[in-house]
C-alpha positions in Angstrom: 39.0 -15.8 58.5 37.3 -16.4 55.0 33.6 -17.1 54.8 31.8 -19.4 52.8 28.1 -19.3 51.9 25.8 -19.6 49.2 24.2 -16.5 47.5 20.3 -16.3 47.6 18.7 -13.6 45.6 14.7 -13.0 45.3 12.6 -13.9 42.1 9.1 -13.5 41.8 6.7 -16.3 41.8 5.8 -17.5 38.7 2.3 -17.8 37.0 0.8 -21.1 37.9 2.8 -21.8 41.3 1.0 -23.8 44.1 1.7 -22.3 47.6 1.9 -25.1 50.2 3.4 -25.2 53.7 5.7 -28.4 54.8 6.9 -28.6 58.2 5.8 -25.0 58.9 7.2 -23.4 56.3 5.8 -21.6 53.1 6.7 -23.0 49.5 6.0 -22.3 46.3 6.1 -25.3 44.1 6.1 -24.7 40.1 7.4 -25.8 37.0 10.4 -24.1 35.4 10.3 -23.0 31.9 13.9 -23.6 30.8 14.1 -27.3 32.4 10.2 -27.6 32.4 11.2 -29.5 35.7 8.9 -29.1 39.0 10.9 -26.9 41.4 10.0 -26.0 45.1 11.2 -23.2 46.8 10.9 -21.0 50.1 8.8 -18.0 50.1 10.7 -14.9 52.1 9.5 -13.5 54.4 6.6 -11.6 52.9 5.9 -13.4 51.0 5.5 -11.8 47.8 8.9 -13.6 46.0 10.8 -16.9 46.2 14.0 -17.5 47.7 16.1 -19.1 45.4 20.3 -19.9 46.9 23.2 -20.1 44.1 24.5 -23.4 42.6 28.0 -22.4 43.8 29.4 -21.2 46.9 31.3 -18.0 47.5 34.1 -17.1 49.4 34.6 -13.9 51.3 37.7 -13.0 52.4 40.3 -10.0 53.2 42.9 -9.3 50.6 46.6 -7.6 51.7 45.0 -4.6 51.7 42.2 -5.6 53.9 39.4 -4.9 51.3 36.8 -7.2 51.9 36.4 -9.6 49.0 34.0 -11.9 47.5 34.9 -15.2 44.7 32.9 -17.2 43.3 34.3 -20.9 43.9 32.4 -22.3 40.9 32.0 -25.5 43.0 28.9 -27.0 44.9 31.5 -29.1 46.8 31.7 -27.4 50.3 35.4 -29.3 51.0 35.8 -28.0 47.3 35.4 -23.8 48.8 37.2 -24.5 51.7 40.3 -25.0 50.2 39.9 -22.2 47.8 39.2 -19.8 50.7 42.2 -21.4 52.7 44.5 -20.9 49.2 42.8 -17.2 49.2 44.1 -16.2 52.9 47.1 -17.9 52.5 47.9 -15.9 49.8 46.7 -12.7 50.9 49.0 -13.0 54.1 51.9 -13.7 51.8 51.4 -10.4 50.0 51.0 -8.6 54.0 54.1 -9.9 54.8 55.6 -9.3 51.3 57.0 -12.7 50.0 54.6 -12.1 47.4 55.1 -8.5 45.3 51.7 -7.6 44.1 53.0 -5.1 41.3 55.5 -7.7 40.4 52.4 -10.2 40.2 50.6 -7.6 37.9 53.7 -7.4 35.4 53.9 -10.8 35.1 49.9 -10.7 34.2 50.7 -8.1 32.0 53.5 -10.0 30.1 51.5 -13.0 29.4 48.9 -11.1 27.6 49.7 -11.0 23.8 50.6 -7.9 21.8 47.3 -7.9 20.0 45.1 -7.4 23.4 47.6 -4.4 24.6 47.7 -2.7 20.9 44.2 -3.4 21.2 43.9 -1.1 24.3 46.5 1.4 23.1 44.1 2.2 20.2 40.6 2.3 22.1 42.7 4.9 24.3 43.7 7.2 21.1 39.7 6.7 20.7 38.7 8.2 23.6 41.2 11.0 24.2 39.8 13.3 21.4 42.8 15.1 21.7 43.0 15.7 25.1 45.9 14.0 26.7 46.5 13.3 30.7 49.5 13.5 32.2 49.6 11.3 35.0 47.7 13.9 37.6 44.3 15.3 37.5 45.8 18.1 35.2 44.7 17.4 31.3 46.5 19.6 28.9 45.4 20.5 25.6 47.4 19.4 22.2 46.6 22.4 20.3 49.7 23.9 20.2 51.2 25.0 16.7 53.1 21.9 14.7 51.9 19.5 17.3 50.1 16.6 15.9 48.1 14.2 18.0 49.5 11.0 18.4 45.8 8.8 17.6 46.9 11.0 13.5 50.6 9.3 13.8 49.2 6.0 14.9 46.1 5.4 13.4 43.7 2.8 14.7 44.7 -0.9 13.4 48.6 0.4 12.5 50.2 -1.5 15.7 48.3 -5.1 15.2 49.8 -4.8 11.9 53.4 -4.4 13.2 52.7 -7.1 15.8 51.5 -9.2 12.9 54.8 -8.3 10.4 57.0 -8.6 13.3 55.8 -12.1 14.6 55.2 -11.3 18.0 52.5 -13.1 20.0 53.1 -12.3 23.5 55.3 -9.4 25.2 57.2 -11.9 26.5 58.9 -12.7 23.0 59.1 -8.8 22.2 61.8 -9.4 25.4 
């Protein structure tokens, strides 16, 4: 079952703040520089920082793989969260049971990116290799052999969002 809570995270009290106690409890009461609006706040429980929750809820949930994950609903409606976490489980069962293909859900990800953004990524890879090349293990072999060129000197950087351009391509999808 998902959960659904609001973050809090610890900031520290700012210069100026009034410390008062309502109902029992410790507050800090100041004025915030971005809004310049008065804002109250619990104390934790040292009371050395303020407790401040999240706009937003987040939902918690277990995937198919039953990793534990966390999404931000980007809603303060609680009804709102709810349904997102129901939508999450419902969809993470689907993949368990496998009427959902999860690498079949990744191509289709894939496919709707354009050309540009996966040229782009082909040429920040020739980058990094500095011709050193893996092959799919842990093993990396070295391209120093005689008459073999590296492939970033065949394709250098730029040369495939040109042919994407020329060609008219903007998705893979219409390279199909």
């Amino acid at each position: 079952m998902a959960s659904i809570y609001k973050q809090t995270r610890k900031i520290p009290i700012p210069q100026g703040a009034e410390i008062i106690t309502r109902r029992g409890r410790r507050l800090a009461r100041w004025i915030d520089r971005k809004s310049l609006c008065k804002r109250t706040g619990p104390l934790s429980d040292d009371g050395n920082q303020i407790v401040v929750q999240a706009k937003w809820y987040t939902v918690a949930y277990h995937d198919h793989e039953g990793k534990r994950r966390e999404v931000a609903s980007r809603t303060p409606d609680h009804d709102a969260a709810l349904t997102l976490a129901a939508k999450l489980e419902t969809e993470a069962m689907q993949r368990s049971k496998g009427l959902i293909d999860p690498k079949a859900e990744r191509h289709a990800q894939e496919k709707r990116r354009t050309l540009a953004a996966h040229v782009g990524d082909f040429n920040k890879a020739l980058e990094g290799c500095h011709g050193r090349w893996s092959f799919g293990g842990s093993s990396t072999h070295e391209l120093s052999a005689p008459g073999v060129v590296p492939l970033r000197q065949l394709a250098p950087a730029g040369s495939g969002v040109e042919v994407v351009r020329r060609c008219g391509l903007a998705a893979a999808a219409s390279a199909a």
